[in-house]
N, C-alpha and C positions, 0 to 999 in steps of 0.2 A: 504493500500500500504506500508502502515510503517512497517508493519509485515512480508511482504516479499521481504521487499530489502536485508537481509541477504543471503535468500536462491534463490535470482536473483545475487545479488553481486557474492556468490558461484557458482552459474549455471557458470557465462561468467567468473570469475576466471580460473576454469578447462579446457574451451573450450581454451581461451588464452594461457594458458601452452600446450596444446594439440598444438595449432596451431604454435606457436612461438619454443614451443622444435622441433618441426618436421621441422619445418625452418633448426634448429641449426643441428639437427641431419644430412639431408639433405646434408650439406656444412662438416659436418664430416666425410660422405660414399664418397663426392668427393675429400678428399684429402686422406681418408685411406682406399681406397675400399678394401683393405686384411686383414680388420679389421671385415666387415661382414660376418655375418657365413650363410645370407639368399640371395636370390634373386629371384624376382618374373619373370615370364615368358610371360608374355600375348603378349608382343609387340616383345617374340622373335620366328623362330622357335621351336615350341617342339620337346625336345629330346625325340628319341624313342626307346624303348627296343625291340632291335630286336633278343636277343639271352639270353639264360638263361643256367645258371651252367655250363658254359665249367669248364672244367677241368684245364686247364693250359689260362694263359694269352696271348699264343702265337696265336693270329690269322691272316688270310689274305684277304685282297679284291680284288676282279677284276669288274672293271668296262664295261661295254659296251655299243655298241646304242640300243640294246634290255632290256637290264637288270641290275642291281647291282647284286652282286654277295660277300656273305660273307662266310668265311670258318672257323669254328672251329672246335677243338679235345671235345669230350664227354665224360664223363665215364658210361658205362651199362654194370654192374656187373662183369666181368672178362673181358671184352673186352674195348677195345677205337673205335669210332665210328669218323668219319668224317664226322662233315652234311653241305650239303649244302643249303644257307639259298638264297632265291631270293627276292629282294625287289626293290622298284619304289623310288624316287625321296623323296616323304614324309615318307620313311620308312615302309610303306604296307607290308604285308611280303605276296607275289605272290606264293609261294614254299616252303617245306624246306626238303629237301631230304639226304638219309646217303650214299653216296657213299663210303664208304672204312670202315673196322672194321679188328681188329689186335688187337695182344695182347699187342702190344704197338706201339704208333704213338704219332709222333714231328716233329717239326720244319715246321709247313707247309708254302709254297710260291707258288704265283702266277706270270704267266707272260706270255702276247703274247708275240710268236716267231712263225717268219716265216710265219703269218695270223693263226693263231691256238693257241689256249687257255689252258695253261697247270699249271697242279698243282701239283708241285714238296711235296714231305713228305719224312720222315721214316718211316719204318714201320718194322716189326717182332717181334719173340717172347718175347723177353727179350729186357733191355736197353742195355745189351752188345751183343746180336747180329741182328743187322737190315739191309733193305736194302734201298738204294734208290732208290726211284721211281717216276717217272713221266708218272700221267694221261692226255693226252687228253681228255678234255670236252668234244671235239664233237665226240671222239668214246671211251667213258668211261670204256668199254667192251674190252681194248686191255693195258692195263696199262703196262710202260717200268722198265725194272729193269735198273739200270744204275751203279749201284755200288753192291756185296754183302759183309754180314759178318761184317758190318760197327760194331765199339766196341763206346757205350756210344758219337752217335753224336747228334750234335744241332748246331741253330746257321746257320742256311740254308741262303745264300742270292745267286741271280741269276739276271743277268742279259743280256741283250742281245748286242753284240758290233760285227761291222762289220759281220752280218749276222752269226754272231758263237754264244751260246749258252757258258753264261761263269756261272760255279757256285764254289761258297766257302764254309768251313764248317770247323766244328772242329770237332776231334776225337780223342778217346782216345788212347794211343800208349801204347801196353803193355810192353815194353821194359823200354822204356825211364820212363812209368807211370806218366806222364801228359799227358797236351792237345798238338795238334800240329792241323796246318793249313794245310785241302787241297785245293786245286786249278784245277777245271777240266775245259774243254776245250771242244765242241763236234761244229761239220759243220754243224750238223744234228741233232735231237732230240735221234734219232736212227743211225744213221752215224756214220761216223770217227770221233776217239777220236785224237783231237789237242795235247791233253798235259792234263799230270795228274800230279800234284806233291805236293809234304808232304813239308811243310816248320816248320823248328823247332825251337824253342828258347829256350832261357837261363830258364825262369820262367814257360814257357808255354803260349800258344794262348788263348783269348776268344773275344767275341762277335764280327766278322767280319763284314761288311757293305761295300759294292759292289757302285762304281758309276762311269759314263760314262763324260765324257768331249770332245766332237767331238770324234775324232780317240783312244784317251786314256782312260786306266782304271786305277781307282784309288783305292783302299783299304783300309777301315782304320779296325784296331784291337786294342786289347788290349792284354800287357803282365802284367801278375804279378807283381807287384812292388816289387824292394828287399828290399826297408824302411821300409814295414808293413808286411813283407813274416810272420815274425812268429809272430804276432799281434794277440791275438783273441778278441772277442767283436761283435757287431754288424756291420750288414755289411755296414749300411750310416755312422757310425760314425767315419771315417778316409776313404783314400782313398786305395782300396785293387790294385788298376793297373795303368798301364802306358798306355795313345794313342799314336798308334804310324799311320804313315800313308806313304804308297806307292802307285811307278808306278808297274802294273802287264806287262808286258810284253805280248800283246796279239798272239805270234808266239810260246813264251817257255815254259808262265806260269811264270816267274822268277821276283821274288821282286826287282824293283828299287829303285833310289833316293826316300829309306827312310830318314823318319823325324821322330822327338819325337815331341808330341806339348802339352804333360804334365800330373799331374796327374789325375785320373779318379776312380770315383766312381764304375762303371762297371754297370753292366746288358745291353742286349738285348733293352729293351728302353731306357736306357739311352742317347744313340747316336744316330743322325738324320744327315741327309747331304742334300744339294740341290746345284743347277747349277745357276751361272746367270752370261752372258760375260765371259765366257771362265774361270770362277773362282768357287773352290770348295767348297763352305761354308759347315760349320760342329758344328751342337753343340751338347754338352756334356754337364754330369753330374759329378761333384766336391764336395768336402766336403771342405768348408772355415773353418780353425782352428779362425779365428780370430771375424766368428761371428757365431760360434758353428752350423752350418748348410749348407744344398746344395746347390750350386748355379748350374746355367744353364751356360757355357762360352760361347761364340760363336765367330768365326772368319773364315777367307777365307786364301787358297792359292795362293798369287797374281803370277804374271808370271815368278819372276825366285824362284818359289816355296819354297818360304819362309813364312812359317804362321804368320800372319797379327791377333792379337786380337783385335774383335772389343767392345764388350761388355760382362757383368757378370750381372746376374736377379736373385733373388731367386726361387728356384726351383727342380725339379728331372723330368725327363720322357718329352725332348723336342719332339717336332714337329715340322718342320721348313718349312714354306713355302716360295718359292719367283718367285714372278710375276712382278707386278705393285709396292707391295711393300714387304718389309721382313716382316716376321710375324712368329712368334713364339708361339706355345700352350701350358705348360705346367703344372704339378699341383704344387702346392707353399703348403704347412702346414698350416693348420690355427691353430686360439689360441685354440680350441676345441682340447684335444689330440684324437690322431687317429682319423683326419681327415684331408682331404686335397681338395682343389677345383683348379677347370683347372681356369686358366688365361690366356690373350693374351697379347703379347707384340710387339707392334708396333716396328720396331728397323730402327732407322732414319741413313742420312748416318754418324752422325756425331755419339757420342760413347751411348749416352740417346736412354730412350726408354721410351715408354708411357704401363702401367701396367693396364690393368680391366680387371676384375673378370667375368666371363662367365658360367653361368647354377649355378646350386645348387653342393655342394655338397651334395649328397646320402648317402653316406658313407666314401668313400676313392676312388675320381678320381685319376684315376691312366693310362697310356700304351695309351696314348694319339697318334691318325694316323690323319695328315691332307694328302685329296687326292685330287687332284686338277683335274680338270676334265673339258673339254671344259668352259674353261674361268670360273670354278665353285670352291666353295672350299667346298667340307663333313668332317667331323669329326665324330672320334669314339674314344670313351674309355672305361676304364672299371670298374664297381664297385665290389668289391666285396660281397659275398655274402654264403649264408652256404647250397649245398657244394660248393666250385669253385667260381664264377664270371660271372659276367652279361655285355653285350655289349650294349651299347648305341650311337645312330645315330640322327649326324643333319644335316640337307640338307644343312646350312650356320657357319662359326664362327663370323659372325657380330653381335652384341653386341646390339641393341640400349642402350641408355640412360633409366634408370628407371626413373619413376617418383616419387615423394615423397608419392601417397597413394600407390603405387607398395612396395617403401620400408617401412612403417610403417605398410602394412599390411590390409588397408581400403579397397582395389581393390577386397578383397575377399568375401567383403560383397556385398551379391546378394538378397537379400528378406528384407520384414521387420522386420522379425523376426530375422535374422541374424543380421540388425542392434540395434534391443531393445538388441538382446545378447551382442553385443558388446560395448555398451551404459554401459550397466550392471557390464560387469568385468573391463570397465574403471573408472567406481564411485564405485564398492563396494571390487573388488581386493587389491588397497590399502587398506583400512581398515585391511586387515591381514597383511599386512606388517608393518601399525601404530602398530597395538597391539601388533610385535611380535619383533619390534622394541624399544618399550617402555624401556628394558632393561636401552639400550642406552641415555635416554633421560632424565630420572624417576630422578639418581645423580643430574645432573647438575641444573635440573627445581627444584628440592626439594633446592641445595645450592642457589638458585640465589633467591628462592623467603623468603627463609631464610633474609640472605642480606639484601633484599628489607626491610622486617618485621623491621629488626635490625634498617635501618637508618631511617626509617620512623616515631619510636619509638624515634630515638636521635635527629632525627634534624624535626623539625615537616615543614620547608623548604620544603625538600625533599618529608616527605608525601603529601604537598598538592600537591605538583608538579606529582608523582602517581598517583593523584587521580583526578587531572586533564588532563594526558596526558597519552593516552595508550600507547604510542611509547614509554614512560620509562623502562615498562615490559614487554614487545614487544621485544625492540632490549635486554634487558638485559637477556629475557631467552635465545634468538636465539645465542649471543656473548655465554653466557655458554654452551651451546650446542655444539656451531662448537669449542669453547675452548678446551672442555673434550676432542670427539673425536681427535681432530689435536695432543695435546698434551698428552693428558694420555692412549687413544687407539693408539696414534700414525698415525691414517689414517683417513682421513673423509670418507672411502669406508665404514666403521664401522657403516656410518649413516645409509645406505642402507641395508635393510637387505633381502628380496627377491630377486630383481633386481639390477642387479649390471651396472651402465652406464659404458662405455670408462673413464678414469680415468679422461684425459682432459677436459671431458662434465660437470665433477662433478663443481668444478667454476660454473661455466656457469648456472648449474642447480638450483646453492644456489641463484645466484644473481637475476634469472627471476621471480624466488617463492618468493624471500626478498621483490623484486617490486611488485610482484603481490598481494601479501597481506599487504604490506602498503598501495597501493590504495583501497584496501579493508576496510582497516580502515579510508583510506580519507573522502570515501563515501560512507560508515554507518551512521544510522542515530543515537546516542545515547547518553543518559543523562552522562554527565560529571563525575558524582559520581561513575559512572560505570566503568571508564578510566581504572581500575588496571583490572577487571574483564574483560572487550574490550581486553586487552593487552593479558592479560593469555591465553583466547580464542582465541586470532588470532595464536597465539604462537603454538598449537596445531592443529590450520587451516592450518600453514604454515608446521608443519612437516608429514601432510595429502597429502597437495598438493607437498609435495617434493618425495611420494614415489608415486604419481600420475605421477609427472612429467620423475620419472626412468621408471616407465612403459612404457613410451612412445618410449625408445629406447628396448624395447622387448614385445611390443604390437601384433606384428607381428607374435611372437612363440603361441598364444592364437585366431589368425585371420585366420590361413593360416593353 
């Protein structure tokens, strides 16, 4: 039994840091969940791929009591394609059909009017010359032209107010050579046209967004910013526009009591709006110069139409729901470049908001639609992918709580061979990080046992004290160790040379291994003479178990 209390000592050393860092790590993903780059799935909705390689990130949904109903642009070989994709509740996909092909197609929208289901687009030869059109679903076979000759539009929004049929969009003006804003108006799909009008501005129009308040309609756009007009660079890294937001006048067509409500990142998903008590919430996307990235703003129109800020989150590509409570989707950056993961944020009525992390990122969540739907909430967004982008669908954005072998990565282990494999690269993985670490450690263990040599040699005190107590050369390699790195590398991350923990865990990581291998020397069994040789040994036990213990916060990249 004397023979193997070292490698029983060892066995429940590892399990300990196994079980004790998963604690710590744990309590790390609950106060910095935009810190993990993983998330497991089991206890949520799976999201489902229900669309592949569109071509443009613009697509639209229609819901019904038969069907879901997704639409996107395709590319197939010289043409663009329009398919319509049918799917159920857990994302089945029932259908997936190409209704419309052109040689160029944009901006598609969806929307019952008047009990009839219709899908407004562009379409025609060229970007500068297109028409609009609006399909009837239920007589697919009679498609309406509704504008011709349109030059480089996008940026479709439509909605229905007081039984008229209101749609906005931008287009290019060859005169002026910018963007300008139209405004139409119809009684009918096919009926009389209420009002058509071109509205122009200093810098030019972009990404328009249509929304109803009882009897009123409200618009928000953006114009060019003239701070950043002749800026060039990337287009997140400053802000390229202004929001601005009005009343549309539903008899003229005609912009009212405009507002500024500030600057703005721009794009088509940047900006999301919703209703609740007669008030128009809007969020948007900003560039903060003060902590070099996007935020998400959000705030409401109160009643004598004065924008109300109520909160700012990290982020780009809101979603914005409200029912029971406010909720917001959007994707935040993670520390991986070129990557990003959707998040939700609860937004309470006071100015705070509660932040977790939702689904994996795949690659780059991006163009995030919450659609709310008989008391239900689905989401879609998008990953991209080579060519174009992928669309992905969940029946909920409810969240549970992960559990601790969810986030370390144990939940994935399903056989027993799966678990001897992972038994495996938890005891033998470190080993290549001991050896390749060594660099790091080789200095300090050669000066300190130097040292040792020297005063054991002058003061013969000292050696017996060595030679009776492991803990002399024990704590004196481990102080030279964390010495070197803190001071001469300058970082203790320099210990770590595989696996790199959250920087905060590193502490944490030293102190559970320092404990856990002094109790390992507590309760060894071993001849006194041996105390320097004990000491040296554990010393090398301890820098074992410490790239054991970083594994433990990236276990999961080797589980899962």
């Amino acid at each position: 039994m004397k023979k193997l209390r070292p490698v029983l000592l060892f066995l429940i050393g590892s399990f300990v840091i196994l079980l004790v860092l998963s604690l710590f790590y744990w309590n790390f993903y609950q106060n910095n969940p935009e810190e993990i780059q993983h998330t497991r799935l089991e206890e949520w909705s799976q999201p489902v791929n229900i669309a592949n390689n569109i071509s443009t990130s613009n697509y639209s949904t229609l819901f019904t009591d038969k069907i879901y109903n997704l639409f996107t642009i395709e590319d197939d070989n010289d043409q663009r394609t329009i398919k319509q994709t049918k799917f159920d509740d857990n994302g089945e996909i029932q259908e997936a059909t190409e209704i419309v092909s052109s040689a160029q197609l944009g901006s598609l929208k969806t929307i019952s009017y008047l009990e009839d289901d219709y899908l407004l687009y562009f379409a025609g030869t060229s970007s500068s010359n297109q028409n609009l059109i609006a399909k009837n679903l239920n007589e697919p076979e009679n498609p309406i032209t509704l504008r011709e000759n349109i030059r480089f539009p996008g940026s479709l929004t439509a909605i229905e107010a007081d039984n008229h049929l209101i749609l906005t969009y931008i287009e290019r003006d060859q005169e002026l050579g910018q963007n300008v804003l139209t405004t139409k108006a119809y009684d009918e799909i096919n009926g009389e046209e209420i009002f058509n009008n071109t509205h122009t501005f200093e810098h030019g129009a972009f990404f328009p967004k249509l929304t109803t308040i009882g009897d009123e309609i409200l618009l928000a756009w953006h114009e060019r910013n003239p701070d950043t007009l002749f800026i060039s660079g990337q287009q997140d890294s400053f802000n390229r526009y202004v929001l601005n937001v009005g009343q549309l006048n539903i008899e003229t067509g005609e912009l009212e009591k405009r507002a500024e409500l500030g600057e703005a990142s721009g794009n088509n998903a940047n900006i999301d709006t919703a209703v609740q008590n007669e008030k128009l919430w809007i969020s948007w996307a900003k560039y903060d110069r003060d902590i070099d990235g996007q935020i998400v703003n959000t705030g409401y129109l109160d009643e004598g139409e004065e924008f109300q800020n109520h909160s700012s989150i990290l982020g780009f590509n809101p979603s914005i729901s409200i029912n029971d409570e406010k909720i917001i989707v959007n994707s935040q950056e993670l520390e991986i470049r070129g990557q990003a993961g959707l998040f939700i944020n609860r937004l309470t009525d006071e100015t705070d908001s509660s932040n977790q992390r939702i689904f994996p990122a795949f690659n780059f969540s991006s163009n995030s639609k919450i659609i709310d739907y008989e008391n239900e909430q689905h989401l879609f967004w998008t990953e991209p992918t080579s060519p174009g982008a992928d669309i992905y669908y969940s029946n909920t954005i409810d969240a549970e709580e992960i559990g601790i072998t969810e986030l370390i990565g144990l939940s994935a282990i399903e056989s027993p061979i799966e678990l001897i494999s992972s038994l495996s690269i938890y005891f033998f993985y470190p080993i290549a990080g001991f050896t390749m670490g060594m660099a790091n450690i080789l200095a300090p263990v050669l000066i300190v046992m130097l040292i040792i040599y020297l005063l054991s040699k002058k003061f013969s005190g000292f050696n017996n004290l060595t030679n009776d107590n492991p803990i002399i050369s024990f704590a004196s390699i481990i102080a030279g160790i964390i010495g070197f790195n803190l001071f001469i590398q300058g970082d203790l991350q320099y210990i770590f040379f595989l696996n790199q923990p959250p920087t905060s865990q590193v502490p944490i990581i030293i102190g559970v291994v320092t404990a856990i291998t002094l109790g390992f020397i507590y309760f060894l069994d071993y001849e006194k003479d041996h105390s320097l040789y004990i000491g040296i040994g554990s010393a090398l036990l301890w820098f074992y178990w410490l790239y054991q213990a970083a594994l433990v916060y990236d276990l999961h990249s080797f589980l899962t």
